[in-house]
mmCIF file as gemmi writes it, N, C-alpha and C atoms, coordinates in Angstrom:
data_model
loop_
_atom_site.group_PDB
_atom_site.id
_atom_site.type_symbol
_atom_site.label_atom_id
_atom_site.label_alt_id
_atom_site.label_comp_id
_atom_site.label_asym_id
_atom_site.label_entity_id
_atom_site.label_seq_id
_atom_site.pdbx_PDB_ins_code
_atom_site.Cartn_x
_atom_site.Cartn_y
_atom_site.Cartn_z
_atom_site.occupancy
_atom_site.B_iso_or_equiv
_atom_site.pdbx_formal_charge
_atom_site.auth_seq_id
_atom_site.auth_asym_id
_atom_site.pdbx_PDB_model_num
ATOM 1 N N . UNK Axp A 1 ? 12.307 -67.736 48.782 1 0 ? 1 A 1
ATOM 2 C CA . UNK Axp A 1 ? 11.044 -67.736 49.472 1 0 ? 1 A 1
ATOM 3 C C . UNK Axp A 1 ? 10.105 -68.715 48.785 1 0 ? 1 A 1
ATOM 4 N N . UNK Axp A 2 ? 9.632 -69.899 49.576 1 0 ? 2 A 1
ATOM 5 C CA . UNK Axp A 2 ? 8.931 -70.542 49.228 1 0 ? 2 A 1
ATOM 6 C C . UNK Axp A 2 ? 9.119 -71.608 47.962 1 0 ? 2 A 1
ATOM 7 N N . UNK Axp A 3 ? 10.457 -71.422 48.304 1 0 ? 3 A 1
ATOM 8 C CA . UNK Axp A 3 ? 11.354 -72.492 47.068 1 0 ? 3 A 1
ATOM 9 C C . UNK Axp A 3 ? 11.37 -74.261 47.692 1 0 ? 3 A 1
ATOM 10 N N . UNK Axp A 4 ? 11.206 -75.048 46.565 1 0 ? 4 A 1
ATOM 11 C CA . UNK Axp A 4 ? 11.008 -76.344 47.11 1 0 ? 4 A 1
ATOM 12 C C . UNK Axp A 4 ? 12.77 -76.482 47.201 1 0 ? 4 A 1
ATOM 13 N N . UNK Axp A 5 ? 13.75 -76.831 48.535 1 0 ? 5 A 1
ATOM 14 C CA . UNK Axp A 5 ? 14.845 -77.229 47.93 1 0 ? 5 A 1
ATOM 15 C C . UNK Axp A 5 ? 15.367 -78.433 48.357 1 0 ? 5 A 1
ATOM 16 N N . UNK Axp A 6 ? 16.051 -79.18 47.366 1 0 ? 6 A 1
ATOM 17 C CA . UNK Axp A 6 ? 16.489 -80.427 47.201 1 0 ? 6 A 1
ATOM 18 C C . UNK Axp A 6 ? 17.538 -80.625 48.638 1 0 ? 6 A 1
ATOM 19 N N . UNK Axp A 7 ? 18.02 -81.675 48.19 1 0 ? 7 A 1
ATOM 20 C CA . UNK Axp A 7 ? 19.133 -82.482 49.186 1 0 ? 7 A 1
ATOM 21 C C . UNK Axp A 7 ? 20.395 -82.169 48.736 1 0 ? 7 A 1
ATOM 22 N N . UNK Axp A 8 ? 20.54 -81.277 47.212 1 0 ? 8 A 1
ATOM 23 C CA . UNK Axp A 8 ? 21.916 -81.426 46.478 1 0 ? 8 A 1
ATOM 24 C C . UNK Axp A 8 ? 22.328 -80.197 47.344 1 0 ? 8 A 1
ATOM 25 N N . UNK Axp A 9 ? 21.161 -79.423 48.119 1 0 ? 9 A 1
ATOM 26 C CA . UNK Axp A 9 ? 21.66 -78.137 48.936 1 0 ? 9 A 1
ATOM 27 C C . UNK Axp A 9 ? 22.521 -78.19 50.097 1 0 ? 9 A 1
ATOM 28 N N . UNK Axp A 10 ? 23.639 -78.113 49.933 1 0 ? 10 A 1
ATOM 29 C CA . UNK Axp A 10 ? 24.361 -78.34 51.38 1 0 ? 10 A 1
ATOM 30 C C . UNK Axp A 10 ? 23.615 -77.743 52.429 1 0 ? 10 A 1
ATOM 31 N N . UNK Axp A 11 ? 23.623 -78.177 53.731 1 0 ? 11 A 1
ATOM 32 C CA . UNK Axp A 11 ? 23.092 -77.673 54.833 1 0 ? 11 A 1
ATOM 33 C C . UNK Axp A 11 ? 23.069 -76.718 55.442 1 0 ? 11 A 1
ATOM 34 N N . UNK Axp A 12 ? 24.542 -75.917 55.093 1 0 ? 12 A 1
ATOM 35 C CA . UNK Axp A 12 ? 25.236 -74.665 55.688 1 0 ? 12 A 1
ATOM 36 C C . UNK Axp A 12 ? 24.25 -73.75 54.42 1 0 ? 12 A 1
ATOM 37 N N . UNK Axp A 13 ? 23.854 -73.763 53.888 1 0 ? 13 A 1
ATOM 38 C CA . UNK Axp A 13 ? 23.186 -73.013 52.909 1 0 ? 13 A 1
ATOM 39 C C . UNK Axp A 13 ? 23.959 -71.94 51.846 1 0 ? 13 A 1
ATOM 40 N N . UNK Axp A 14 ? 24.928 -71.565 52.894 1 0 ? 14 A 1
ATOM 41 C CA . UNK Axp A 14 ? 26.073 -70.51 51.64 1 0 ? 14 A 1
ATOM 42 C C . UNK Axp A 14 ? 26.956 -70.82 52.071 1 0 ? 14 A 1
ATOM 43 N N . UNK Axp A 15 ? 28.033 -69.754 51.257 1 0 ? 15 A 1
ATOM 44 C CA . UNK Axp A 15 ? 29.303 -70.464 51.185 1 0 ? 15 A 1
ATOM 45 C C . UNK Axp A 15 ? 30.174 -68.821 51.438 1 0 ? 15 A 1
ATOM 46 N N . UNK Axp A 16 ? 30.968 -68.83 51.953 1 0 ? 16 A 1
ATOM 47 C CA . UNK Axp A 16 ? 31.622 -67.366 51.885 1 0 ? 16 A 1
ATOM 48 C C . UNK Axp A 16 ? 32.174 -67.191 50.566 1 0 ? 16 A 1
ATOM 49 N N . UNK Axp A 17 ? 32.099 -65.634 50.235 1 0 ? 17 A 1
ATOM 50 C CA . UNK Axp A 17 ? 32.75 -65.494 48.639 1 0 ? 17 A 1
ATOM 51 C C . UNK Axp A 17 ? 33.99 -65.568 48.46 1 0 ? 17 A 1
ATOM 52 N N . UNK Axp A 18 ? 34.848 -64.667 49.679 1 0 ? 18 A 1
ATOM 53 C CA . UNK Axp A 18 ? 36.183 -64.549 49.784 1 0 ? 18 A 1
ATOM 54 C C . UNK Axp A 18 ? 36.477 -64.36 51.249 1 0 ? 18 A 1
ATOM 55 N N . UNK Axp A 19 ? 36.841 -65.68 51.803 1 0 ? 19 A 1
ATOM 56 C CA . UNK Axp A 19 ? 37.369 -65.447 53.38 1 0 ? 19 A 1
ATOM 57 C C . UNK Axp A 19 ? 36.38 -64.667 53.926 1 0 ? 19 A 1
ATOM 58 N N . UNK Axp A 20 ? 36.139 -63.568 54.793 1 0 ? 20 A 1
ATOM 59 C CA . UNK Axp A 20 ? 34.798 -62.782 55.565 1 0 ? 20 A 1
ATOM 60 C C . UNK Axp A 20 ? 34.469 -61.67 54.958 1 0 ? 20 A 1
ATOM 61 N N . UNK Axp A 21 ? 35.175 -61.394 53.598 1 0 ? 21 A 1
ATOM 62 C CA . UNK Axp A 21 ? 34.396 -59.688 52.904 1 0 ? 21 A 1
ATOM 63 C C . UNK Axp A 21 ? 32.521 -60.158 52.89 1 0 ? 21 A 1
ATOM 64 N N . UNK Axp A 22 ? 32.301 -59.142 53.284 1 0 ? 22 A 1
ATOM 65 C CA . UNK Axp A 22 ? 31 -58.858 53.259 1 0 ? 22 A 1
ATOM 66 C C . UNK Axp A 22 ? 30.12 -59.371 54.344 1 0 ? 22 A 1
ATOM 67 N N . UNK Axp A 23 ? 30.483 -60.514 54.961 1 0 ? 23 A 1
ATOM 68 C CA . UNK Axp A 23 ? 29.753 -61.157 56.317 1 0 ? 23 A 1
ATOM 69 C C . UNK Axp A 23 ? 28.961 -60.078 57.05 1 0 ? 23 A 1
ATOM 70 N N . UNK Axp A 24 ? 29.758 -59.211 57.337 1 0 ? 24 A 1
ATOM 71 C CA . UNK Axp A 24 ? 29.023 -58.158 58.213 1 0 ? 24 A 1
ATOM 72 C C . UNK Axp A 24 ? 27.859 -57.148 57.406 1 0 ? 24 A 1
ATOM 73 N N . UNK Axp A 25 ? 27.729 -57.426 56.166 1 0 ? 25 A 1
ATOM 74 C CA . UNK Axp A 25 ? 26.454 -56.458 55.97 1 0 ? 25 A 1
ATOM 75 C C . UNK Axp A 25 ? 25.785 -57.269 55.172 1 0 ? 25 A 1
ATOM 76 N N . UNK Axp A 26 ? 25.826 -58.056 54.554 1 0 ? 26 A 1
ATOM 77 C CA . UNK Axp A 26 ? 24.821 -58.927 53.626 1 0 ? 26 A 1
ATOM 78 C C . UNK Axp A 26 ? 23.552 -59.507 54.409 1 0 ? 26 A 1
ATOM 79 N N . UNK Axp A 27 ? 22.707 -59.476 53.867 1 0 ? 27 A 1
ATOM 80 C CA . UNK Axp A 27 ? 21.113 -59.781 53.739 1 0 ? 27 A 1
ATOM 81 C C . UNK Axp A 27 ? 20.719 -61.215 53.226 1 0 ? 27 A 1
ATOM 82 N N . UNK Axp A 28 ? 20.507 -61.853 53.87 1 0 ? 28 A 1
ATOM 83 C CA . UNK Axp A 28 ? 20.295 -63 53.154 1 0 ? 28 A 1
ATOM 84 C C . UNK Axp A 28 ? 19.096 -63.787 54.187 1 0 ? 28 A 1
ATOM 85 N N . UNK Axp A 29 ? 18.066 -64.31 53.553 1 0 ? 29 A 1
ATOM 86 C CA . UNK Axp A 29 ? 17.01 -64.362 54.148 1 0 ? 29 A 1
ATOM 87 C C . UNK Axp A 29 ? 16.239 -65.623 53.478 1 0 ? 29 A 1
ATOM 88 N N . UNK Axp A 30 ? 15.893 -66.416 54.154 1 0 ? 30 A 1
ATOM 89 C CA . UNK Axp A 30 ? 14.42 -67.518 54.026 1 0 ? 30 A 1
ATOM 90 C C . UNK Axp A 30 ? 13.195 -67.587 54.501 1 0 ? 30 A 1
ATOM 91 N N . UNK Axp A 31 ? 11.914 -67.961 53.321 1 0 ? 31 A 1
ATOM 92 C CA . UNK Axp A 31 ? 10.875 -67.713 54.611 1 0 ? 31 A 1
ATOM 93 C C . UNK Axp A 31 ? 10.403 -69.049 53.418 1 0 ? 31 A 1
ATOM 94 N N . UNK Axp A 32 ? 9.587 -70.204 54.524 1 0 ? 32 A 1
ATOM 95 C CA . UNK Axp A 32 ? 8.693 -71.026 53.877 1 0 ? 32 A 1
ATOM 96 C C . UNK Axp A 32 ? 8.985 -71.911 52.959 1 0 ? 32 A 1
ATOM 97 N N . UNK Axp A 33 ? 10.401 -72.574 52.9 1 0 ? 33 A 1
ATOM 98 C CA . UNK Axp A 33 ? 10.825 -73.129 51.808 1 0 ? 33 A 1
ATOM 99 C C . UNK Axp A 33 ? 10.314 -74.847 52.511 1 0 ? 33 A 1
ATOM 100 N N . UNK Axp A 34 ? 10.766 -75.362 51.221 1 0 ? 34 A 1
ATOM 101 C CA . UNK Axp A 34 ? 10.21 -77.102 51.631 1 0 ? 34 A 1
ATOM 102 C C . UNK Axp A 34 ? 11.349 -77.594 50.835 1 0 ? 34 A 1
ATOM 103 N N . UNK Axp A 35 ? 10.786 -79.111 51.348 1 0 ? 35 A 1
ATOM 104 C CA . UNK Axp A 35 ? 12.374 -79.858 51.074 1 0 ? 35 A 1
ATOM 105 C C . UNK Axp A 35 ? 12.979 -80.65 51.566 1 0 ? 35 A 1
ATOM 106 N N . UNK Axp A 36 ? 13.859 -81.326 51.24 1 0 ? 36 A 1
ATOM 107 C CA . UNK Axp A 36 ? 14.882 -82.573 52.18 1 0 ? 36 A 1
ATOM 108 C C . UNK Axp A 36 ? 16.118 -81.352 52.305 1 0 ? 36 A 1
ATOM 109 N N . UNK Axp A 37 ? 16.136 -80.235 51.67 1 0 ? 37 A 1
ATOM 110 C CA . UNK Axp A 37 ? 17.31 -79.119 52.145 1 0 ? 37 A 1
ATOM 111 C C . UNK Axp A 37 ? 16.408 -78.279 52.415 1 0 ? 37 A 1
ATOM 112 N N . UNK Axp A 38 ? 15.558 -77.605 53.121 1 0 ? 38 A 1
ATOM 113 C CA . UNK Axp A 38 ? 15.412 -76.569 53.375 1 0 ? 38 A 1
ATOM 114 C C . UNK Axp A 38 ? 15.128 -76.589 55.032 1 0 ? 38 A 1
ATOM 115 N N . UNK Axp A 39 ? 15.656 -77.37 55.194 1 0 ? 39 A 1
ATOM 116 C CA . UNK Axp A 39 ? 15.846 -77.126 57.06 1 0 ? 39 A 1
ATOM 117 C C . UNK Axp A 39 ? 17.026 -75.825 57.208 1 0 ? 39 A 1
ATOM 118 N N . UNK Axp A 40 ? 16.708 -75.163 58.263 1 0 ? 40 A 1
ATOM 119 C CA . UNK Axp A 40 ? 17.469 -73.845 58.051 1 0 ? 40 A 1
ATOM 120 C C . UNK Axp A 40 ? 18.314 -74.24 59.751 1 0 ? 40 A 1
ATOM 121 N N . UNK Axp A 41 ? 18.136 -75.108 60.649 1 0 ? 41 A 1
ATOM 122 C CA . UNK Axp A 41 ? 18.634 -75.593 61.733 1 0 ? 41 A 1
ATOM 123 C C . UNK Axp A 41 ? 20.251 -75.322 61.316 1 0 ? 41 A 1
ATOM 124 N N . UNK Axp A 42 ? 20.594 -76.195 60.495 1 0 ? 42 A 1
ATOM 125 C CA . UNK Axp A 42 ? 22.623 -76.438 60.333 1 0 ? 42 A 1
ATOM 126 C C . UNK Axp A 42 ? 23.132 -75.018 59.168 1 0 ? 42 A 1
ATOM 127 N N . UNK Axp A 43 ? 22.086 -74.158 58.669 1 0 ? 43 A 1
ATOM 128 C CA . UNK Axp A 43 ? 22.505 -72.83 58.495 1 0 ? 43 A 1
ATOM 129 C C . UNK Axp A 43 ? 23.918 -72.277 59.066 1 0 ? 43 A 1
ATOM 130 N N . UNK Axp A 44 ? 24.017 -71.162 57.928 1 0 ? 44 A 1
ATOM 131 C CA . UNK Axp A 44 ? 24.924 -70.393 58.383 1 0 ? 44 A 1
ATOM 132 C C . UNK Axp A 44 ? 24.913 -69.609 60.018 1 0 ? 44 A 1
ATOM 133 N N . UNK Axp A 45 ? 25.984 -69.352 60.481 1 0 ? 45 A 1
ATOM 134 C CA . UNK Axp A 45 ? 25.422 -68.108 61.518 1 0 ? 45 A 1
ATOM 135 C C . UNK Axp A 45 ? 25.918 -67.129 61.323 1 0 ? 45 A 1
ATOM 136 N N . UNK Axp A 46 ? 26.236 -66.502 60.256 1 0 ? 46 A 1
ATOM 137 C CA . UNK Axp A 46 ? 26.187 -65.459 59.796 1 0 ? 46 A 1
ATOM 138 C C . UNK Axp A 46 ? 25.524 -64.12 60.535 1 0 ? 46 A 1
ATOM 139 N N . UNK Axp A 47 ? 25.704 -62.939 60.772 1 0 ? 47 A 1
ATOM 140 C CA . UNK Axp A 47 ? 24.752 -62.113 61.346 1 0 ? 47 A 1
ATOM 141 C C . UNK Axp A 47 ? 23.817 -61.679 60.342 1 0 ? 47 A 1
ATOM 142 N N . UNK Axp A 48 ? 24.186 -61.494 59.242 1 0 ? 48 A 1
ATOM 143 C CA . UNK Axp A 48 ? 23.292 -61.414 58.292 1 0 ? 48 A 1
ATOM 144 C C . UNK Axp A 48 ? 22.019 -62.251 57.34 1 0 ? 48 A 1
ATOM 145 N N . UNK Axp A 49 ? 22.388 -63.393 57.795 1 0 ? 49 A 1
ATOM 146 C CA . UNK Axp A 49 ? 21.825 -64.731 57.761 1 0 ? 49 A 1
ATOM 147 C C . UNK Axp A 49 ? 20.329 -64.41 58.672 1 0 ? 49 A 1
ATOM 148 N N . UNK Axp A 50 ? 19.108 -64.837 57.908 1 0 ? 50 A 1
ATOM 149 C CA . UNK Axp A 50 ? 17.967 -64.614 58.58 1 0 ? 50 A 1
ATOM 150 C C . UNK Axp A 50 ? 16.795 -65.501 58.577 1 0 ? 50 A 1
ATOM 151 N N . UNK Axp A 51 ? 16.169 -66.364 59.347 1 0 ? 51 A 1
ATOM 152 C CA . UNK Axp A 51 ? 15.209 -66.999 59.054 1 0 ? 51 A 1
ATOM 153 C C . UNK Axp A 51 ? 13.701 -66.11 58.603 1 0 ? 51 A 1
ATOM 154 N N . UNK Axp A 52 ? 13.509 -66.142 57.968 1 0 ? 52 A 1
ATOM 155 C CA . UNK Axp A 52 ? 11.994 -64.873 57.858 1 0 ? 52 A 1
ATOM 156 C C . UNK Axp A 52 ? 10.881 -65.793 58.485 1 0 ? 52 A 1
ATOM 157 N N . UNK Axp A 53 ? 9.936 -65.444 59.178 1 0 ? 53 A 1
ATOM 158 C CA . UNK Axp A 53 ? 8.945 -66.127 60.23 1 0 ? 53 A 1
ATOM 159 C C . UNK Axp A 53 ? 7.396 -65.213 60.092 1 0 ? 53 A 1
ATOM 160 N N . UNK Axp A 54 ? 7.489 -64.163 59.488 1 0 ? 54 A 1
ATOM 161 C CA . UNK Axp A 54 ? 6.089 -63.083 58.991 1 0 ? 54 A 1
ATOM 162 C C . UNK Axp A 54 ? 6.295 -62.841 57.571 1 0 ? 54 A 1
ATOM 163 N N . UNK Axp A 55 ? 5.171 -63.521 57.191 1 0 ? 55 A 1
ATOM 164 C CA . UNK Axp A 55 ? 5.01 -62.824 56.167 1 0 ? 55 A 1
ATOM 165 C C . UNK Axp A 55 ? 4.752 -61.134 55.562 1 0 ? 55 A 1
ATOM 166 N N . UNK Axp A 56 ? 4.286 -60.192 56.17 1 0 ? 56 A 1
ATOM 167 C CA . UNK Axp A 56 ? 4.899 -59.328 56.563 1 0 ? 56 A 1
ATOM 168 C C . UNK Axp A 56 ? 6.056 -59.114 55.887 1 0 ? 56 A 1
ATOM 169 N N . UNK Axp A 57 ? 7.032 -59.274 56.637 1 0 ? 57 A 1
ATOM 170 C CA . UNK Axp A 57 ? 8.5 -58.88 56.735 1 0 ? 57 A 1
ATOM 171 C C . UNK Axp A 57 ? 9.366 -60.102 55.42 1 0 ? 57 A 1
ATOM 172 N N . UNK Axp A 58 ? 8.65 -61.021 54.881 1 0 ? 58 A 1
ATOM 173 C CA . UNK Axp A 58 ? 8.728 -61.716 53.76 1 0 ? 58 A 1
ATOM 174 C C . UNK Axp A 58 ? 8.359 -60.716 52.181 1 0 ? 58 A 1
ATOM 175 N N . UNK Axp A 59 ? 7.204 -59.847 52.185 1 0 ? 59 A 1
ATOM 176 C CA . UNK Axp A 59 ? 6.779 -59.487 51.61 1 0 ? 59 A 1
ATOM 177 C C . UNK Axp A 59 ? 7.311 -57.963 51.108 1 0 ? 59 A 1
ATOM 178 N N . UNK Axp A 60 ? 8.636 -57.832 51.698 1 0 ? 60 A 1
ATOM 179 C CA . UNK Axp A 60 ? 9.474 -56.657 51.477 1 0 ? 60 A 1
ATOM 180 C C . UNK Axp A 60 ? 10.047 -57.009 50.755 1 0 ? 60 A 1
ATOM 181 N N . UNK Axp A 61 ? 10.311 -58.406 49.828 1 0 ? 61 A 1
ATOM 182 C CA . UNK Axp A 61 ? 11.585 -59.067 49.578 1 0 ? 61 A 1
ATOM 183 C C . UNK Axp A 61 ? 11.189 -59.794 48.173 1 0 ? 61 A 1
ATOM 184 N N . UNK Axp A 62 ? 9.721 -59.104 47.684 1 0 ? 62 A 1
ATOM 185 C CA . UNK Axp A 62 ? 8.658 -59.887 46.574 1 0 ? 62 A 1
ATOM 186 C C . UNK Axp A 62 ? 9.062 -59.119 45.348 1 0 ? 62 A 1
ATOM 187 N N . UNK Axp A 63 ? 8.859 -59.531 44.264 1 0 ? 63 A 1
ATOM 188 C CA . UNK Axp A 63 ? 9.41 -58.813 42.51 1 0 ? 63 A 1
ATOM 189 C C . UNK Axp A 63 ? 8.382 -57.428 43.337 1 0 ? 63 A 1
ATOM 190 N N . UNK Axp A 64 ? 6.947 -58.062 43.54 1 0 ? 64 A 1
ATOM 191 C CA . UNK Axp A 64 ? 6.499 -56.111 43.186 1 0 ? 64 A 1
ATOM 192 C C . UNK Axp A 64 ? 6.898 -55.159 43.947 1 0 ? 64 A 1
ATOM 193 N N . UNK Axp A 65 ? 7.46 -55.63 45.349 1 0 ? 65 A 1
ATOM 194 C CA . UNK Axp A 65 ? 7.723 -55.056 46.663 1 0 ? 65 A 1
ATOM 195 C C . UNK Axp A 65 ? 9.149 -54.465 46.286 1 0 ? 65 A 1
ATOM 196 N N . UNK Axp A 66 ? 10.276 -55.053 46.641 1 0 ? 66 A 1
ATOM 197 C CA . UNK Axp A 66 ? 11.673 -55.307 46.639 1 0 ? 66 A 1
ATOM 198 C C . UNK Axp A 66 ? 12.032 -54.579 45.2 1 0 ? 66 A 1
ATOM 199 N N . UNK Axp A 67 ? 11.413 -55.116 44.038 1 0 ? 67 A 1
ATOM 200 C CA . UNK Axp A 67 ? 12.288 -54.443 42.337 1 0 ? 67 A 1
ATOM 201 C C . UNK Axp A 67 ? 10.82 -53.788 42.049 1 0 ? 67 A 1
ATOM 202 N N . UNK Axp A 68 ? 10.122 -53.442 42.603 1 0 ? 68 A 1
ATOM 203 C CA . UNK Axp A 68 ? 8.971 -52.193 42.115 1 0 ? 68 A 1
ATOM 204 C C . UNK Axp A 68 ? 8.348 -52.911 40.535 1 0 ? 68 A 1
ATOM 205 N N . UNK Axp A 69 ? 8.495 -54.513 40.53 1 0 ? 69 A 1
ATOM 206 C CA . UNK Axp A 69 ? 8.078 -55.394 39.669 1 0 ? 69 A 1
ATOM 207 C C . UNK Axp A 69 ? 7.398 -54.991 38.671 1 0 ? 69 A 1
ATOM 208 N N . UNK Axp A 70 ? 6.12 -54.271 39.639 1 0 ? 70 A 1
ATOM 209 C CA . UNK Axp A 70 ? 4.548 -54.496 38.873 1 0 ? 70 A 1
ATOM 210 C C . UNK Axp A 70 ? 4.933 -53.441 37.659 1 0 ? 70 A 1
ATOM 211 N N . UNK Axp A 71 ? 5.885 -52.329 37.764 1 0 ? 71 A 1
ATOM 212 C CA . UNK Axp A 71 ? 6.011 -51.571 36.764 1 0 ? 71 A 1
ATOM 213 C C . UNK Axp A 71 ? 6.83 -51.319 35.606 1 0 ? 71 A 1
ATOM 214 N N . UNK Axp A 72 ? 7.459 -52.736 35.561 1 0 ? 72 A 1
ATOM 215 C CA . UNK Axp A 72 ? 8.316 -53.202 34.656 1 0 ? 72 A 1
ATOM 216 C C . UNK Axp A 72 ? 7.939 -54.072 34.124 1 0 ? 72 A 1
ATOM 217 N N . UNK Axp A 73 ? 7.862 -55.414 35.03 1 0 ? 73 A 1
ATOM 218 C CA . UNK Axp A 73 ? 8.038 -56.784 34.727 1 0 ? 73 A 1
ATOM 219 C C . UNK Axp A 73 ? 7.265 -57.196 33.394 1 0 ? 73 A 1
ATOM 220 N N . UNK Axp A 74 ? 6.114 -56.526 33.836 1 0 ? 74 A 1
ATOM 221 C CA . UNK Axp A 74 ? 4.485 -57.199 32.899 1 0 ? 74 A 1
ATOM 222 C C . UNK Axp A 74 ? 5.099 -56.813 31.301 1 0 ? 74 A 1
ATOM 223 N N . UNK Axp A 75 ? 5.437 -55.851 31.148 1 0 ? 75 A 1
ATOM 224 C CA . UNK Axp A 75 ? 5.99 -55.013 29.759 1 0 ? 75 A 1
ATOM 225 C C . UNK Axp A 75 ? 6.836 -56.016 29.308 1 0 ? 75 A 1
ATOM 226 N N . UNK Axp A 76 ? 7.632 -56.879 29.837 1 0 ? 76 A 1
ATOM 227 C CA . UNK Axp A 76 ? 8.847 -57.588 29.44 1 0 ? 76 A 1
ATOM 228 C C . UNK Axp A 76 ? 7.804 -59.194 28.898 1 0 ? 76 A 1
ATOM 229 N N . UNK Axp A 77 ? 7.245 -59.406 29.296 1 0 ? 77 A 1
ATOM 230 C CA . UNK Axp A 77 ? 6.296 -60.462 29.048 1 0 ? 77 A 1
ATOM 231 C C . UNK Axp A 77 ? 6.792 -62.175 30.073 1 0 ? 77 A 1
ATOM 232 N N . UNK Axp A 78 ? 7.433 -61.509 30.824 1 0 ? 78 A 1
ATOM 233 C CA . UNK Axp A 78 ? 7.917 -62.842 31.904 1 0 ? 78 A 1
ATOM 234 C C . UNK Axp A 78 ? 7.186 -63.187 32.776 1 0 ? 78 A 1
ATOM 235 N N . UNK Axp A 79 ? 6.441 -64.554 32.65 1 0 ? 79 A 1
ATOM 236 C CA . UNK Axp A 79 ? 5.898 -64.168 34.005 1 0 ? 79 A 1
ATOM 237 C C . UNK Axp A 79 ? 6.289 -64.488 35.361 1 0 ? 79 A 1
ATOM 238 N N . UNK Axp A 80 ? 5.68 -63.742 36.239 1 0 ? 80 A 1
ATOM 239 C CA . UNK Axp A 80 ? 6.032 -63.663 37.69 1 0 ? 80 A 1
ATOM 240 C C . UNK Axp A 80 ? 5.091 -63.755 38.107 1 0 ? 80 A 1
ATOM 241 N N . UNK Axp A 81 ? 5.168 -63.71 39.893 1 0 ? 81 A 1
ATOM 242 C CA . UNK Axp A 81 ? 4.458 -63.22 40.854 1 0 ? 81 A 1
ATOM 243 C C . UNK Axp A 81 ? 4.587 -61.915 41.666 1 0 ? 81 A 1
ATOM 244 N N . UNK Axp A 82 ? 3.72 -61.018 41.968 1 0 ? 82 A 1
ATOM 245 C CA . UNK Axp A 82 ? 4.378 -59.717 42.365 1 0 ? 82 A 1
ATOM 246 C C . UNK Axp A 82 ? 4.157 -59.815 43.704 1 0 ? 82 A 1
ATOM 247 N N . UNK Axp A 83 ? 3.283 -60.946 44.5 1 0 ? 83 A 1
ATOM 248 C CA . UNK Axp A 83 ? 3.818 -60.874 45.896 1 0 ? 83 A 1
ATOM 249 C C . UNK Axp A 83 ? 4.107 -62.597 46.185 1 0 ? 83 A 1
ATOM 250 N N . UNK Axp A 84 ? 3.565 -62.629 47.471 1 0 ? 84 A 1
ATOM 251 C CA . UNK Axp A 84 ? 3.659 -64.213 48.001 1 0 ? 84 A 1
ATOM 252 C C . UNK Axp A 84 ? 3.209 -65.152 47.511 1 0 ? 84 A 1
C-alpha cells in the first residue's frame, strides 16, 4: 500500500508458490502504489488478487488495524505508521 514500485517488478505481480496450492483462498491486495511497476492492468487474475480502490477497505490492512500495531510496535522502538 502506497509503495513506490520499480520496473524490476514483473507485471504479473506474483508468482504461484507451487502449481495452484493456495490460489483459491489467498488475499492479496493493492491500494495507491506509484511507479513504472505499479500498474495493476497485466496483474494476476487470481480470485484472490485485489485492486483496493477505498481507503476504507485499505485501512483494514494498516500495522495498527491488521497486527493491532499501536500496542506493540511503539515498545519495540521501530518506527512505523499505524494507519495510511
Amino acid at each position: 500500500m502506497k509503495t513506490n514500485i520499480g520496473s524490476l517488478i514483473d507485471p504479473a505481480g506474483w508468482l504461484e508458490w507451487s502449481g495452484d496450492f493456495a490460489l483459491g483462498t489467498l488475499y492479496y491486495g493493492e491500494y495507491m502504489n506509484t511507479g513504472t511497476g505499479s500498474a495493476t492492468s497485466g496483474r494476476v487474475k487470481w480470485p484472490g488478487y485485489h485492486v483496493i480502490t477505498s481507503a476504507s477497505e485499505a485501512g483494514k490492512f494498516t500495522a495498527g488495524s491488521f497486527l493491532s500495531g499501536d500496542s506493540w510496535i511503539p515498545a519495540s522502538g521501530v518506527p512505523y505508521t499505524s494507519g495510511l
